[in-house]
C-alpha positions as CSV (number, residue, x, y, z in Angstrom):
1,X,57.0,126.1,83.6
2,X,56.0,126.2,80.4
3,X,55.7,122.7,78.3
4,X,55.7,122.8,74.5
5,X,55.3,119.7,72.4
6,X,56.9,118.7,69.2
7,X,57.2,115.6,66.8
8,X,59.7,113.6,64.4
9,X,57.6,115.0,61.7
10,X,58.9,118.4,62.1
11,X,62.1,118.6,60.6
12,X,63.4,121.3,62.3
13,X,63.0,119.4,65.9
14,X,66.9,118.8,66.3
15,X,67.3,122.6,65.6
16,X,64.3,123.3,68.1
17,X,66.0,120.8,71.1
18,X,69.2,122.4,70.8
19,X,67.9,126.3,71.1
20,X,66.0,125.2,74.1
21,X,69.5,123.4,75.5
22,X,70.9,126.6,74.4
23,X,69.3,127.8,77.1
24,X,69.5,125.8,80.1
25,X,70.9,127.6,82.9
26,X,70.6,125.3,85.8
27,X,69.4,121.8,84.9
28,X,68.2,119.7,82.2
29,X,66.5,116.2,81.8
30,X,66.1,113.8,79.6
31,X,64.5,110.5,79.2
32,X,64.0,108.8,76.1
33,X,63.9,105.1,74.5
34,X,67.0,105.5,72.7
35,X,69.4,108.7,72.4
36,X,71.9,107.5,69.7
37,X,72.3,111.1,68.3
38,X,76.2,112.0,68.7
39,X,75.9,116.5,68.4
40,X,72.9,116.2,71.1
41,X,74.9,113.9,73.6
42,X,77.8,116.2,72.5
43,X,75.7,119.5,73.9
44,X,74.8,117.8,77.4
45,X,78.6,117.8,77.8
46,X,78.6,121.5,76.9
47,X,76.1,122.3,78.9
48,X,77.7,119.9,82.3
49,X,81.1,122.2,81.1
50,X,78.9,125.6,82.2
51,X,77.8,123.9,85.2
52,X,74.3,122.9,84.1
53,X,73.2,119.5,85.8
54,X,72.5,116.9,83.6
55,X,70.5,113.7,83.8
56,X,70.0,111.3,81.2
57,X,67.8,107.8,81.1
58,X,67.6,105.6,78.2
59,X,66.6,102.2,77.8
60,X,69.2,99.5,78.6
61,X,68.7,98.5,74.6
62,X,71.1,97.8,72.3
63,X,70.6,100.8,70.2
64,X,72.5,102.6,72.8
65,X,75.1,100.0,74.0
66,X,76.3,100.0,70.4
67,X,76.1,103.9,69.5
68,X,79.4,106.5,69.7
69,X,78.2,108.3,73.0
70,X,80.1,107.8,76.1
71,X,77.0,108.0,78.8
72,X,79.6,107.7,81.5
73,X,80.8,110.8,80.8
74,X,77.5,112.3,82.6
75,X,78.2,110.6,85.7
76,X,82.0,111.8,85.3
77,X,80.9,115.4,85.0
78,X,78.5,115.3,88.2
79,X,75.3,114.6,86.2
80,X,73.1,111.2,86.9
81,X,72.7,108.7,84.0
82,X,71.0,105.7,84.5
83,X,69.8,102.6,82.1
84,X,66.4,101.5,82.7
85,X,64.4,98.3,81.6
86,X,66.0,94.7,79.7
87,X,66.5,95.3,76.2
């Protein structure tokens, strides 16, 4: 497996996440503090629709009680989500 790394900084990193999404073919993971970004949650959905499994772990933190994306949805679609942490 091969493991790039990019930053905020580059402003072509939600172009770069979604290419490499693009082309999951059997499973994909994330973690991350906070994941409040509506298109990206949108593409995990895609990608559970083409049988990719998907797991997802965020904080339990506000940022993501009170954003858009349904995270249940992942669970509903045979993926794993899970909240970690208290605020």
């Amino acid at each position: 497996m091969k493991i790039n790394t990019y930053f905020t900084k580059d402003k072509k990193v939600k172009k770069i996440i979604i290419d490499q999404l693009d082309k999951a073919s059997s499973h994909v993971c994330v973690a991350v503090a906070w994941f409040t970004d509506i298109p990206l949650f949108n593409k995990l959905i895609e990608l559970q629709k083409r049988s990719v499994h998907v797991e997802v772990i965020i904080t339990n933190h506000e940022f993501n009680q009170s954003c858009a994306n349904n995270f249940s949805l992942i669970n509903e679609n045979g993926g794993f989500f899970a909240e970690v942490g208290n605020d």
